[in-house]
C-alpha positions in Angstrom: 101.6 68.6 131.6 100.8 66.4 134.3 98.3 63.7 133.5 95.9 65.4 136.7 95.7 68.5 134.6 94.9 66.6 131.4 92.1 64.8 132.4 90.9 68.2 134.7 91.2 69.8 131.0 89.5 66.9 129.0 86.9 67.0 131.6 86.2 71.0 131.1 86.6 70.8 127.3 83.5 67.5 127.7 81.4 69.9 130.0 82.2 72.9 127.4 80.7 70.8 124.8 77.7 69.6 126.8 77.1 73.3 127.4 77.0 74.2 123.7 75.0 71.3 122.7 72.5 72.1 125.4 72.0 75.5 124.2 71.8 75.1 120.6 68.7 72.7 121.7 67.3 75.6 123.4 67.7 74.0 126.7 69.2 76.4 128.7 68.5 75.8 132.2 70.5 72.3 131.8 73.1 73.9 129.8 73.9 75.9 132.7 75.8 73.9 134.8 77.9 72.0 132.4 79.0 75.8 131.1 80.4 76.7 135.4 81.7 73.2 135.7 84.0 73.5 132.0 85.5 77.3 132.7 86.0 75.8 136.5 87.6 72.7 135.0 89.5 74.6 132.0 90.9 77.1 134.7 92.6 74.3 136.9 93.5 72.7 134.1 95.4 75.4 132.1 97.4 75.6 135.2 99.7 72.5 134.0 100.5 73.7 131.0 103.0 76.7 130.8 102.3 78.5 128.3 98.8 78.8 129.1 99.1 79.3 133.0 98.7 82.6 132.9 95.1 82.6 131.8 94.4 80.2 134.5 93.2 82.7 137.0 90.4 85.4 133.8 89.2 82.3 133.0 88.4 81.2 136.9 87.1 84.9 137.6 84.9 84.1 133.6 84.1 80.9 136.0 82.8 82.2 139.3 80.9 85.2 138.0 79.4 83.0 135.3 77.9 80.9 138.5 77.0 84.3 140.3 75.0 85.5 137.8 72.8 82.0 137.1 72.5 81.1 140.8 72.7 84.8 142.2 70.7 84.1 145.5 73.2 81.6 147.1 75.9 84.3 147.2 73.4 86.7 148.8 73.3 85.5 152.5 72.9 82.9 154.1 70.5 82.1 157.5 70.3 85.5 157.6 73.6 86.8 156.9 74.3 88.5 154.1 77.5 87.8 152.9 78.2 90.7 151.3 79.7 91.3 155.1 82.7 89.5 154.2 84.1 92.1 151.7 86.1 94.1 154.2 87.5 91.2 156.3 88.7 89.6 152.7 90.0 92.7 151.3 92.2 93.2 154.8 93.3 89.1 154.0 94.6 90.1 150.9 96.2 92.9 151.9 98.1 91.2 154.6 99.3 88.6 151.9 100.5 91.7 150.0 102.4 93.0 153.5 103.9 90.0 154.4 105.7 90.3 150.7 107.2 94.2 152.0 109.4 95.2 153.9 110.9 98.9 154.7 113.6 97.7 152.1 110.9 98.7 149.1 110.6 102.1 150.1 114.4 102.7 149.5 113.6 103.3 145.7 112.1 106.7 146.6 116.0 108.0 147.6 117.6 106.0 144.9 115.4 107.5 141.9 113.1 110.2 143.3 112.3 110.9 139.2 110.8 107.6 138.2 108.9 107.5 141.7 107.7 110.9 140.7 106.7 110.5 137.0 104.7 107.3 138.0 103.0 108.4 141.1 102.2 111.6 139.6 101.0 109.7 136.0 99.2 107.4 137.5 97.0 109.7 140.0 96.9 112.1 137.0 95.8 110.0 133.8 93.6 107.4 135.7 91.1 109.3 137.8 91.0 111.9 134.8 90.0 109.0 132.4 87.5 107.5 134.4 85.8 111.1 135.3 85.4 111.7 131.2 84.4 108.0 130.5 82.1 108.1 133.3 80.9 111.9 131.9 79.9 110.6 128.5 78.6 107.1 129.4 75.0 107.4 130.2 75.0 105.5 132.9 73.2 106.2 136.4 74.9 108.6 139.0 76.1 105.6 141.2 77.1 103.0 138.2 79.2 106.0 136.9 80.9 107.2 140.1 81.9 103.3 140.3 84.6 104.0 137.2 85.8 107.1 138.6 86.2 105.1 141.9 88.4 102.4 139.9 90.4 105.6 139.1 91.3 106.8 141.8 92.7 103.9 143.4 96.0 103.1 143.8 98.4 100.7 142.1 97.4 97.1 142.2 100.1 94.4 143.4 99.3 92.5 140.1 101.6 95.2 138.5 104.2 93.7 140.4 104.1 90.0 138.8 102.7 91.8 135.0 106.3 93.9 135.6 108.4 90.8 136.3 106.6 88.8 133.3 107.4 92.2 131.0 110.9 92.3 132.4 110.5 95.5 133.1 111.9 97.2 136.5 110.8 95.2 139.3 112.2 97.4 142.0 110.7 100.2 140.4 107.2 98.8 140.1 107.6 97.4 144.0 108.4 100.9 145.0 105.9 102.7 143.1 102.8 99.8 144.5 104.1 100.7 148.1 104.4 104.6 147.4 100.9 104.6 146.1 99.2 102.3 148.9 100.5 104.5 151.2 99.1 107.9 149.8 95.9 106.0 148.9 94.2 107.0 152.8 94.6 110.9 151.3 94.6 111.0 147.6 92.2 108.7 146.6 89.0 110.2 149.4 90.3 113.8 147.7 90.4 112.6 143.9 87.1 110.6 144.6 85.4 114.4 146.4 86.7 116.3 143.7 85.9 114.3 140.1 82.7 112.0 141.6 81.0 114.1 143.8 78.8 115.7 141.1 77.9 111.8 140.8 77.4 110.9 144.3 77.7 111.9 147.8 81.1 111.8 149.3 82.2 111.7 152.7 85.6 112.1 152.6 87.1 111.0 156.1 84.5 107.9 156.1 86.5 106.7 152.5 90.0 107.6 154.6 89.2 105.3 157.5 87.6 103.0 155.2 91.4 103.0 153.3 92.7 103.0 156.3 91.3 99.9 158.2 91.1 97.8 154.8 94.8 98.6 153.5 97.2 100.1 155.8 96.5 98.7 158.8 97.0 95.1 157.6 99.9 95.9 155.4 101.8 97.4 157.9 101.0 94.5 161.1 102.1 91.9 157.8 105.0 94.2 157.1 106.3 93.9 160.9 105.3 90.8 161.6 107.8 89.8 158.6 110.2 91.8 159.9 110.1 89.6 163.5 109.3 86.3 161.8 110.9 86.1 158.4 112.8 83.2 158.6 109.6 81.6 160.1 107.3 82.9 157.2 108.1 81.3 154.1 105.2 79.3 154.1 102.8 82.1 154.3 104.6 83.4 151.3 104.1 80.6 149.8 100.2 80.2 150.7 99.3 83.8 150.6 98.7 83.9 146.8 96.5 81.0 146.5 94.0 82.2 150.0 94.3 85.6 147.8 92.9 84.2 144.5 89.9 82.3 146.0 89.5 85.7 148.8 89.5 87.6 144.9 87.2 85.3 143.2 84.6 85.4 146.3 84.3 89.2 146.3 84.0 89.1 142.5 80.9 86.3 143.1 79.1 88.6 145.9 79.6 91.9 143.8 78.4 90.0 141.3 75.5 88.8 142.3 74.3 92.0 144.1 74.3 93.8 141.6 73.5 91.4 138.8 70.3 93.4 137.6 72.1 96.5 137.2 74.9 94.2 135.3 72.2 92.6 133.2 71.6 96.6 131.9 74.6 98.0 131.3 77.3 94.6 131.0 78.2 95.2 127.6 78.6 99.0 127.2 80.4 99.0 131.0 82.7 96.5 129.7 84.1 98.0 126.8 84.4 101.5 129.0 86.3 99.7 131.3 88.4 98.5 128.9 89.3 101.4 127.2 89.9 103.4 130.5 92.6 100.0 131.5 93.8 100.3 127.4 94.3 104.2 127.8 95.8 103.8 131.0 98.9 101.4 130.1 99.7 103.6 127.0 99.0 107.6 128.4 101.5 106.2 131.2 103.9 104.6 128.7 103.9 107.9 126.9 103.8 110.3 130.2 107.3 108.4 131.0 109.0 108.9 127.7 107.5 112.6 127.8 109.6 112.9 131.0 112.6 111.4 129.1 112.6 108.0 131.2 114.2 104.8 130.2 112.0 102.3 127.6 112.5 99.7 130.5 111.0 102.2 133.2 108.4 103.7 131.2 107.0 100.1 130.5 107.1 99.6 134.1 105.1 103.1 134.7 102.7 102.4 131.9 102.1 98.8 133.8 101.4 100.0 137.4 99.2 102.8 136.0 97.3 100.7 134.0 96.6 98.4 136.7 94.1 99.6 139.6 93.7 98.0 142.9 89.9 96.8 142.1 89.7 95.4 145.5 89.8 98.3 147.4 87.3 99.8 145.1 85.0 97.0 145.7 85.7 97.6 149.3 85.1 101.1 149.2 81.7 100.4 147.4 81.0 98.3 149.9 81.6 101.3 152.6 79.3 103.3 150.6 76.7 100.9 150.6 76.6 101.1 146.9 78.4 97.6 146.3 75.4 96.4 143.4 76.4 99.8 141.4 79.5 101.5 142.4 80.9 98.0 142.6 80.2 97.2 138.8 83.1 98.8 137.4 85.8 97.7 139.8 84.6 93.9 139.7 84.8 94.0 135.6 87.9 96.0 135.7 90.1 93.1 138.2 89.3 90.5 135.9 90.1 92.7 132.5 93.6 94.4 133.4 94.7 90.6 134.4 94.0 89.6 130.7 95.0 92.5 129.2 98.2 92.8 131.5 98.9 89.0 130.6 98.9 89.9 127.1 100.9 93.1 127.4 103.8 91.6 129.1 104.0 88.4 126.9 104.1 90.9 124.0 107.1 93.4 125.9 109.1 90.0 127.0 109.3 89.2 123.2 111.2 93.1 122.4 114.6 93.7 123.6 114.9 96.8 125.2 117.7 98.7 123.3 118.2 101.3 126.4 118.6 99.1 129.4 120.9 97.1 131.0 118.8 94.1 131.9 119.2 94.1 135.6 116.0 94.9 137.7 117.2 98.0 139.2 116.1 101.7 139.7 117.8 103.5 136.9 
């Protein structure tokens, strides 16, 4: 580890400390800063040290909605503006970084195995909005809070499946294809989905939530897709920055949901939490399962199980957003980016430690 990332660490583990000492002296309000400033800290420094880098980024997002939730009305406008404006422009950001990584070469996979694209589109618009409509059915929760886990549902695959499905070693080309597949049915399916399983919940309007799809994801994926098809010997360095203006875009939306609708969160946090995590849990092994049901490969039914465990919680927050239900449709997808990082992290260090007795090894579309 780099001696910057040691004393960032030391530094976080000192303002950790502070922050316990503080509270166990029942002074709060003082222990609050010293507990942002340690999982800040801890975050960048975790980043030096290999073994632990993949936590860098939950334990930033514990970070940022820790300081949402103690200083809520900074991230609530500012001179007037309220900044919860910023969702849709970030959310298009992102989605651009995730472009500029495509190129028509990822839809190839649909030709090459039209079975595993199949089974894990199919799984993972089947087993994921289904979950969320029963979790959301028997949680108790208000109409809109409720609607917010089918919304996480019914979205489409999140681009963190990619890296989770590297990190597993499972099929990379598969997992590209099937993020790409699913962004681009998202404008129809998810609207339709959301109509069909949350509009007992809440009020719907269905070609609203398909421009809303369609101006936040495929409009910027495909201008980053061509742009790297003119320019990619010129765009390495985007490549290369994309991911970090990503995180901090992430973190941001996480801070403004969270502090909108940090009263609801104050009400519900606990019980919403463990939902959420059960619907992420069910969703990586009902998709694991669904693949081996369909006979497919251990290798591609880990990468199946992955991208339909994963949800794109952005768009969801997005979508909130469009609603103008961010502060309660917005809860479930802001806990649930966070959680299927964690849980995904775990998942593929636990996958990359079994051999897979079936498969050659190669990242390829069986």
């Amino acid at each position: 580890m780099k001696p910057v990332f040691k004393i960032v660490l030391v530094i976080g583990i000192a303002c950790m400390l502070a922050a316990l000492t503080l509270y166990l002296l029942n002074r709060s309000t003082d222990a609050e800063p010293f507990l942002i400033a340690s999982l800040l800290s801890i975050a960048i420094g975790i980043r030096g040290a290999s073994a632990l880098k993949g936590f860098a980024y939950p334990v930033m997002i514990f970070g940022v909605v820790s300081t949402a939730m103690i200083f809520p009305h900074y991230f609530l406008e500012i001179n007037g503006y309220k900044l919860s404006g910023l969702i849709t422009p970030l959310i298009q950001l992102i989605m651009f970084g995730m472009g500029i990584t495509m190129s028509y070469r990822d839809f190839i996979g649909v030709f090459k195995s039209p079975k595993g694209v199949l089974v894990g589109v199919s799984s993972h618009f089947i087993i994921m909005p289904l979950l969320g409509f029963g979790l959301a059915t028997i949680s108790g929760f208000t109409p809109e809070i409720a609607a917010g886990m089918i919304l996480i549902g019914c979205a489409p695959n999140a681009v963190a499946a990619n890296v989770i499905s590297y990190l597993a070693k499972a099929n990379l080309a598969l997992s590209i294809t099937l993020t790409s597949i699913a962004t681009l049915l998202a404008p129809f399916l998810t609207p339709l989905l959301m109509k069909l399983l949350g509009g007992s919940f809440i009020e719907i309007n269905v070609l609203d939530m398909m421009w809303d799809i369609m101006k936040m994801v495929i409009l910027p994926v495909t201008l980053a897709m061509v742009v790297n098809e003119l320019l990619k010997d010129k765009m390495k360095w985007i490549n290369a920055v994309m991911p970090i203006v990503s995180m901090f875009g992430i973190a941001f939306i996480i801070i403004i949901v969270t502090a909108v609708g940090r009263e609801s969160l104050l009400k519900v946090g606990p019980l919403l939490i463990l939902l959420v995590l059960i619907h992420n849990l069910m969703g990586y092994t009902l998709g694991y399962w669904f693949a081996r049901l369909f006979k497919m490969s251990e290798k591609d039914s880990r990468t199946i199980a992955i991208n339909v465990g994963m949800q794109n919680a952005g768009l969801s927050k997005g979508l909130a957003y469009g609603m103008g239900k961010l502060g309660t449709v917005g809860l479930a997808p802001m806990i649930y980016g966070p959680m299927m990082n964690i849980t995904g992290s775990i998942l593929a260090s636990y996958w990359k430690g079994k051999p897979i007795a079936d498969s050659d090894g190669k990242d390829e579309i069986n």
